[in-house]
C-alpha positions, 0 to 999 in steps of 0.5 A: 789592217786595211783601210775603210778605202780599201775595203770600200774598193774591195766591195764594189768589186766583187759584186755581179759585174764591173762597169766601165766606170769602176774600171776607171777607177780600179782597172781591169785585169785579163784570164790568165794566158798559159805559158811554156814556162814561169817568166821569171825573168823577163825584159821588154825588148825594143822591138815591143815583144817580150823576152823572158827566161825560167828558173832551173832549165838554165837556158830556155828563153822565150818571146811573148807578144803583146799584140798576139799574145803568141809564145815563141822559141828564142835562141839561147844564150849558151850558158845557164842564165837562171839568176843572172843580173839583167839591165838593157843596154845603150843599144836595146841588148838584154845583158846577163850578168853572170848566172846559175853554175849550181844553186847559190854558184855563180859563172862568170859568163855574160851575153847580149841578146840583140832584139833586132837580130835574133842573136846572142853575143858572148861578152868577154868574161867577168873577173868574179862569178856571180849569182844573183848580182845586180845590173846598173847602166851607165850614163856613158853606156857602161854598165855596173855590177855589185854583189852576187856569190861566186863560183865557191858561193862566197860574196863577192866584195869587188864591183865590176863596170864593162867597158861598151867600147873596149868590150872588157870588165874592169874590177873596181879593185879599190871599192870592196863593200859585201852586199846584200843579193841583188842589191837595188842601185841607181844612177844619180843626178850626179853620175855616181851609182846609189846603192839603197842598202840599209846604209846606202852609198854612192858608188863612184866608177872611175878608175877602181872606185870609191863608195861615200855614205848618204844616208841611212834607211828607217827600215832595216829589213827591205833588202829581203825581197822589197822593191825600190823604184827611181820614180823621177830623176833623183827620187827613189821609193823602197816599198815594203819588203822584210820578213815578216814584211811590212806595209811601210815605204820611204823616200829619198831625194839625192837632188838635196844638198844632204839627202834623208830616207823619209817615210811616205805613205803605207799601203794597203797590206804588207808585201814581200816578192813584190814587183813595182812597175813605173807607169807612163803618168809616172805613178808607181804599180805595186802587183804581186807579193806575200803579206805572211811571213817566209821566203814564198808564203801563198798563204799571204798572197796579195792579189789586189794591185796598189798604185802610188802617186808621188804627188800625194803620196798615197796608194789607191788599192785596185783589181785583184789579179787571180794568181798569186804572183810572188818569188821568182815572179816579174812585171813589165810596162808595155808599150800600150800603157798595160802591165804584164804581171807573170811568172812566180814559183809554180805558175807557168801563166801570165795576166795584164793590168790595163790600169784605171786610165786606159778607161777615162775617154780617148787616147791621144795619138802620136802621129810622128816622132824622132827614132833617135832623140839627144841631149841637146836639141829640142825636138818635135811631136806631131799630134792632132791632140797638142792642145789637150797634151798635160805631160811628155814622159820617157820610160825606160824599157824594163828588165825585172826579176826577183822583185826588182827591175833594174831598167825602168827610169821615169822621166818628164820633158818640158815642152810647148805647143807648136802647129801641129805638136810639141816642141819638146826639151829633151834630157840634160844628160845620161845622169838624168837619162841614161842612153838607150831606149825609151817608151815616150808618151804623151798624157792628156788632160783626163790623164790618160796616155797615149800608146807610145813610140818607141825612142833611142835615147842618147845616140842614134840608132846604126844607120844604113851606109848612105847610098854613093853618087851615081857613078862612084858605087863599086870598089875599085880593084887595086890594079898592084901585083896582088890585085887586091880587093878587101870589102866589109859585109856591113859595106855589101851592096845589097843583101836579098833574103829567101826562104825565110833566112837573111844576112843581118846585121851583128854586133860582135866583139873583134869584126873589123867595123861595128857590124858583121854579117850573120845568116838568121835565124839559125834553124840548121838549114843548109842550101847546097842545091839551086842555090841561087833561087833558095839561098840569101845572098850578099852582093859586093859591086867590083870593079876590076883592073884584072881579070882570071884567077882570084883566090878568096878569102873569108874572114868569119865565125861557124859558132858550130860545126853546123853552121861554118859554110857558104857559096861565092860566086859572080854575077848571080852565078855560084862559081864551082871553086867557090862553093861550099867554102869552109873552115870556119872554127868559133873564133875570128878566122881566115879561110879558103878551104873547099869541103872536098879538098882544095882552096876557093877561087873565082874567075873574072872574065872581063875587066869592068864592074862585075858583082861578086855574091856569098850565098848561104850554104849553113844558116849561123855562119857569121862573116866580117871581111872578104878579100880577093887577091891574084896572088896565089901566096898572099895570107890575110893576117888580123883584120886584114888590108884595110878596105878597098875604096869606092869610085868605079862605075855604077852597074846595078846588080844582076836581078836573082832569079826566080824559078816559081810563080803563082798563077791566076786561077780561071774562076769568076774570081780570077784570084792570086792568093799568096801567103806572105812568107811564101815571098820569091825575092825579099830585099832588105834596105837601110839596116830593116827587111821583112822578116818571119814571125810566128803570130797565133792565127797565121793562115801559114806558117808564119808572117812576115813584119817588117823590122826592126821596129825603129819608127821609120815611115818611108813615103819617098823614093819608095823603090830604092829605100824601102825593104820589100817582099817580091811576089812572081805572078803569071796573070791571064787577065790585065786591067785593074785588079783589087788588093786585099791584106791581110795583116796586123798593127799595133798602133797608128805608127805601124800600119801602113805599106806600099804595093806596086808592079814591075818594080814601080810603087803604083798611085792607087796602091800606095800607103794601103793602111786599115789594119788593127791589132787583130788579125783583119783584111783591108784595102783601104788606103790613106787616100780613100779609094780601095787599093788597086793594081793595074796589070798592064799585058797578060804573062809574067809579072812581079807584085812587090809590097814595100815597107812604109811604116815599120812593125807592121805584120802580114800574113795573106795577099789577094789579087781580085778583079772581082769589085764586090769580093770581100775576103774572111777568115783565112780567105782562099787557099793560096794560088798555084805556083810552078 
């Protein structure tokens, strides 16, 4: 029965029209957005965006954006990844484990999706196939997997734990237990794995295991399609399920000497195929879910959403959503305190909840806050809002599918005020607060909380290899008789994008330090022609001891016989025996085969610094290790000579060339109108660069943000440190010239760049900001007065836009000496190039 509450709230909501004020108390929901397929599982990805995958297809996975609402292809995974298990791992990955051979067959297969590269990871195999396992991470990074039907669609009895540094599975051979599907599992206060079956268990993963009994649960049935949520450390709530389901839920404290299942409070109808989402304020949201009995009865549809609160125990029934969300549906918490409620057989289509305390007043802001946060050391949050600041929370980003979400933790940080912020304890340990990353959160006196900052937990995030003393840059050629010279791409000097492709960073098991280099994205482009003005490069400063002949040697992947070429060359110029080297199979290997015959070598004409490049020539080919020797018989072997030390002299690389440049047109307006991603030069710095995007409502083909999305902010040595984008412009007027952006921002965090000329950030145009989460034009800056550039002769110049805060989109430039002009819509077409 409902309540006489409930009913209240149902009645005021379906009259005429909703206030604000019921809002605040209710919520409020969005239309369904259509979508390409079901979300049927789906996981928040540290860059904000969401990556989400359907049921049958296999492997279809797609981005949704919560800024734009924009649905995009993904790279896929390689295997069929429906009924995985999923977590996020200590690096913000989304892990599968295991997934669908046919219904009810598992693989054994497992991949990481890296949010910050675009790219997939094959992990080394499991020891058992899985279909429908669970995914537990572990506070030293590992990650746990239980239950789940093998390739035979038997149970499998045996836990597994990948080991993160050794890049393997370990059968906790001594622990065999059969459990249901998808079980729901923690980790607890005391480092161990609870499993809240119906006799629930702590799971020890040391060595080959060891299960011990807890306690057992008042309700047998919840393991059919209820919800369980870990709701602060130690505390968990399993929420209805069964079948015929119920209203019921309990609760348990594992920080107790002898901890009991209890009953807390009922909600408002039965529910099963639910999803429940931890909330900032650290509330729980159950959306979704059947009242009737059957694997997926529409006919009990529960469109209401219920919220519970731990400090009272009670649900408060909220706005009904207009589809039916039940098996194979999910739930996310996003960034900006909303819900993402998607997915369900038959429902291609997607609704956010912006719950009742995104309507009680003004948000606090984060102003600034650490990217990386340990367990030791306090840290500080600058916020105008300190003195109105009642809690600080950390949530953990979500992973969810089949009424469960193995990411979501909740955790509330004590802190003090300071001037000018919080002085903030972080968490004890990884028992309490697993590594990885976190939405962290501030909540104000009316309980309503800030957009949050995304955090890294427990480690700090891969940093860019600092810059060497001036002087000491190259690496110095071994003057012995093989001339040996051996550089790491992570160890590259630079790497320029163009074209819309980049060398990133990735992580893939057997490269020779914790990154490779990967062209991406992989959209089959191949750069055979002006390749040096088309194609991304990666430059290595050398300083050589011997000049003439150097064989080259590549160690690298082609995941596929499209993707297993580039070109080398010296000083900004391709060598003719250096390009279109190949040989690339998809495992580890070393090659200096040339398509057309022969081996790769290039020609040092003087002794001295010169600096050696690889160009792309097929977008995919991943690269580890380069080697140059004067030895004609000398074959690398395993990882190769270790890398060659720095301390030569200190020459900069040669500026690319550039072969186009916009020109002002001859109008009163005297306009320069580029698109964004029709860049010349985009040069990546310290581990981010400015990277594709496709956004609804791009006046191109796409836009360009700056990624990933760690929370830096870059207002020092701005030319050096920050990645930027190039523009080349032929001005036929000098003087003050008016900028105007046109781009997008999701929050305060994330909305402000420098702009600057012939590679100087200029004072009238630095820290340009006014950009809101809808596409618009500014050209305010932080300091007041409208953004100007000042071009000093007529002719040939180069327009740069800097990176000050990462995340930030943009879409459109213009140039204008023109005072009074004010751009809408897309604005003019962009300018001439030639």
């Amino acid at each position: 029965m409902w309540s006489s509450i409930a009913l209240a709230i149902v009645a005021a909501w379906i009259l005429p029209s909703r206030s604000h004020a019921q809002s605040s108390a209710v919520g409020s929901w969005t239309p369904p957005q259509q979508w390409i397929y079901p979300c049927i599982h789906a996981s928040l990805l540290p860059t904000g965006k969401v990556l989400y995958w359907p049921d049958y297809t296999g492997d279809t996975p797609k981005f949704w954006d919560p800024i734009t609402t924009a649905v995009t292809e993904a790279p896929k995974a390689g295997y069929n990844i429906f009924c995985s298990g999923n977590t996020l791992d200590s690096q913000g990955g989304v892990v599968t484990i295991g997934g669908q051979l046919v219904l009810l067959y598992g693989l054994k297969d497992n991949a990481v999706f890296n949010a910050f590269t675009g790219t997939w990871t094959r992990s080394s195999r499991l020891n058992y196939a899985r279909w429908y396992p669970s995914a537990t991470l572990l506070p030293n990074g590992d990650i746990l997997t239980v239950s789940g039907l093998d390739e035979n669609s038997v149970a499998v009895p045996i836990p597994e734990v990948y080991e993160a540094a050794a890049g393997r599975w370990r059968a906790l051979s001594d622990a065999p237990l059969t459990l249901p599907w998808y079980p729901r599992s923690f980790v607890a206060p005391n480092g161990k794995v609870f499993v809240a079956t119906l006799i629930s268990r702590y799971l020890d993963t040391a060595g080959t295991g060891n299960w011990t009994v807890v306690a057992k649960r008042l309700v047998p049935g919840r393991d059919d399609y209820g919800s369980a949520v870990m709701y602060e450390p130690g505390k968990v709530v399993y929420i209805g399920g069964g079948d015929p389901p119920v209203n019921s839920c309990e609760i348990i404290d594992l920080n107790q000497p002898s901890p009991t299942w209890q009953y807390t409070g009922s909600m408002a109808r039965p529910r099963r195929q639910h999803n429940t989402t931890l909330l900032p304020d650290g509330k729980v949201l159950a959306t979704g879910g059947s009242s009737a009995y059957g694997i997926d009865t529409e006919s009990g549809k529960n469109l209401f959403a219920e919220i519970w609160d731990p400090a009272t125990g009670k649900w408060t029934v909220l706005a009904p959503q207009q589809v039916y969300r039940g098996y194979h549906s999910s739930a996310l918490l996003l960034p900006d305190g909303r819900v993402l409620s998607g997915g369900g057989n038959g429902h291609p289509d997607s609704e956010v909840f912006s719950p009742p305390y995104l309507f009680r007043g003004a948000r606090p802001s984060i102003t600034a806050a650490p990217a990386t946060i340990g367990y030791t050391d306090s840290f500080t949050i600058n916020t105008p809002d300190a003195a109105d600041i009642t809690k600080v929370t950390l949530t953990a980003l979500g992973s969810s599918t089949h009424a469960q979400n193995w990411g979501q933790r909740f955790i509330s940080l004590k802190f003090t005020p300071t001037d000018g912020g919080l002085s903030v304890t972080p968490p004890a340990n990884g028992n309490v607060c697993p590594p990885g990353y976190h939405m962290l959160s501030l909540i104000n006196s009316s309980g309503v909380p800030s957009v949050s900052k995304m955090v890294r937990v427990g480690g700090s995030s891969p940093p860019p290899p600092p810059p060497p003393p001036a002087g000491t840059n190259s690496f110095v050629q071994d003057p012995g008789a093989a001339g040996l010279v051996a550089v790491k791409f992570e160890s590259n000097h630079r790497t320029v994008a163009r074209g819309g492709t980049a060398w990133q960073p990735v992580v893939v098991a057997g490269s020779s330090s914790a990154n490779a280099y990967q062209a991406l994205p992989n959209a089959a482009r191949n750069v055979s022609t002006a390749i040096e003005a088309n194609s991304p490069q990666v430059d290595f400063q050398i300083d050589f001891k011997k000049t003439g002949t150097h064989y080259l040697w590549l160690r690298g992947i082609g995941p596929s016989g499209n993707d297993d070429s580039c070109h080398v060359g010296v000083d900004g110029t391709v060598a003719p025996t250096a390009s279109n080297v190949i040989g690339f199979p998809a495992s580890w290997t070393w090659a200096r085969s040339r398509a057309g015959g022969g081996v790769a070598t290039i020609s040092i004409p003087t002794v001295g610094t010169h600096v050696v490049s690889v160009w792309m020539r097929e977008d995919g080919l991943i690269l580890d290790k380069l080697v140059l020797t004067t030895d004609p018989a000398y074959v690398p072997t395993g990882l190769g000579p270790v890398e060659t030390s720095r301390g030569g002299t200190n020459t900069p690389p040669p500026p690319p060339p550039t072969t186009l440049a916009y020109q002002q047109d001859t109008t009163a307006d005297a306009f320069v109108v580029m698109n964004a991603e029709t860049f010349n030069i985009s040069t990546a710095r310290g581990g981010q660069s400015w990277q594709p995007v496709s956004v609804v409502g791009s006046a191109g083909s796409s836009a360009m943000q700056a990624l990933p999305n760690l929370g830096r902010n870059i207002g020092t040595s701005i030319a050096t440190t920050a990645p930027q984008m190039d523009f080349v412009v032929n001005f036929n007027r000098s003087g003050p010239h008016y900028l105007w952006l046109r781009g997008m921002a999701s929050d305060a965090n994330n909305d402000t760049c420098h702009a600057g000329l012939d590679g100087a950030v200029q004072a009238t145009s630095d820290k340009a900001t006014g950009f809101t989460p809808a596409w618009s034009w500014t050209r305010k800056t932080i300091d007041g007065p409208a953004a100007t550039i000042n071009v000093p002769t007529v002719g040939l110049h180069t327009f740069t836009i800097w990176m000050r805060e990462d995340g930030l989109i943009l879409d459109k430039i213009i140039l204008t000496p023109n005072a009074a002009y004010v751009p809408t819509g897309l604005g003019p077409p962009p300018s001439e190039r030639r």
